[in-house]
C-alpha positions in Angstrom: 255.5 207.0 109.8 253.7 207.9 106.6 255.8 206.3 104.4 255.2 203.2 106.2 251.8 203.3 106.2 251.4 204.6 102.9 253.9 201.1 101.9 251.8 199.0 104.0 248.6 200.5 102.4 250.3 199.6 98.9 251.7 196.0 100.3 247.8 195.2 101.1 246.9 196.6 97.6 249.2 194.5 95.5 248.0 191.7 97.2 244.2 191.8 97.1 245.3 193.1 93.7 247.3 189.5 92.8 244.6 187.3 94.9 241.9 189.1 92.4 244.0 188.1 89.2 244.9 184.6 90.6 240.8 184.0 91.3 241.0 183.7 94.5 238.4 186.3 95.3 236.0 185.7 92.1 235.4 182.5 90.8 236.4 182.2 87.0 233.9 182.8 84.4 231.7 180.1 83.5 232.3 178.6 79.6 229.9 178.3 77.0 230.6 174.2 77.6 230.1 174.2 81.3 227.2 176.2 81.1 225.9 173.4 78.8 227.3 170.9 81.0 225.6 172.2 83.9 222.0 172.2 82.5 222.4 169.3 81.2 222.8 167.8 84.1 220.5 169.5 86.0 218.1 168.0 83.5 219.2 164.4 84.0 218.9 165.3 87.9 215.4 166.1 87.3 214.4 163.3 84.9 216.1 160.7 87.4 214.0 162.2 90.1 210.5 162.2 88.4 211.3 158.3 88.2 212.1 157.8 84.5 214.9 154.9 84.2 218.3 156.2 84.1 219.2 154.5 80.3 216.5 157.1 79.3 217.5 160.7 80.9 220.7 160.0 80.0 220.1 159.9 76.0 217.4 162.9 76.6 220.7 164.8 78.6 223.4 164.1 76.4 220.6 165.3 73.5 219.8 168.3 75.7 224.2 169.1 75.6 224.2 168.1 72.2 221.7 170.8 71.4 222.9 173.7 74.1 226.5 173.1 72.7 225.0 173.7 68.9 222.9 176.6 69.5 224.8 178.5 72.3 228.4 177.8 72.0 228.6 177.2 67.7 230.0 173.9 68.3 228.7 171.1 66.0 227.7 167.8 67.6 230.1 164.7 67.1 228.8 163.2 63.4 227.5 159.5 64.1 229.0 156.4 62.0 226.7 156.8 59.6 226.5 160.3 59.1 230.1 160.4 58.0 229.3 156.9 55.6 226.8 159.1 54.1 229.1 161.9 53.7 231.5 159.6 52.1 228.9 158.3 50.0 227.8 161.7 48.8 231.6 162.8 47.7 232.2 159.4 45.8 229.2 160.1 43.6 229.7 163.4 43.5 233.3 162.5 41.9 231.8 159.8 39.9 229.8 162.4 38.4 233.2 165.0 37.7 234.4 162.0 36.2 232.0 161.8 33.3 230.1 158.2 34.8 226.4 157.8 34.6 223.9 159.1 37.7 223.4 155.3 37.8 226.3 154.1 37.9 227.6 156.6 40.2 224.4 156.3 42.2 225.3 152.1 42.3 228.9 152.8 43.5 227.9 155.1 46.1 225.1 153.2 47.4 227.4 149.7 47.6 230.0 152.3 49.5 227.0 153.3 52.0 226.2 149.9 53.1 229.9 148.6 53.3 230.6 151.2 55.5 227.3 151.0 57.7 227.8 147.8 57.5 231.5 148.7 59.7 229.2 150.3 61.6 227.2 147.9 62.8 230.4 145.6 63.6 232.3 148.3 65.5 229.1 149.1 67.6 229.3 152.7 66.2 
């Protein structure tokens, strides 16, 4: 009788044991990201609710993730069109530069390689 109570008692074990590891008991741990998420929206909840138009809490709650996700969870914010035209404009007078051109004419090239490109920008909606 002791052996089957003592298998029984070990048959409950491995199963509170499996439903533990399977989450079933605990929820999973909140990430970084959802944590973000999460306030983020709690903040849009709250700017909709004080009556500011919707167009308006959203940009102040994607911000708001934009700015949890930098500062909490090291992840850098998506780079906007004309950030990365900027960046490309910075590396082609940089190599101008490597390259034994003038500041001005490197400084002409990569300003005429800024405006192109913001100028996809603007066309692509980005």
């Amino acid at each position: 009788m002791s052996r089957l109570l003592l298998a029984v008692f070990f048959g409950l074990l491995l199963g509170v044991a499996t439903r533990m590891a399977m989450g079933h008991d605990h929820p999973p741990p909140q990430t970084c990201e959802d944590t973000c998420k999460e306030v983020a929206q709690q903040a849009h909840d709250a700017c909709v609710a004080g009556g500011t138009d919707t167009a308006t809490c959203d940009a102040q709650a994607q911000a708001m993730l934009e700015q949890c996700l930098t500062d909490q969870c090291g992840v850098a914010p998506p780079s906007t069109c004309t950030e990365q035209c900027e960046v490309t404009a910075q590396q082609s007078y940089n190599k101008a530069l490597g390259r034994g051109r003038s500041g001005a004419r490197a400084a002409r090239h990569a300003q005429f390689l800024f405006h192109r490109c913001e100028n996809k920008c603007a066309r692509t909606g980005n």
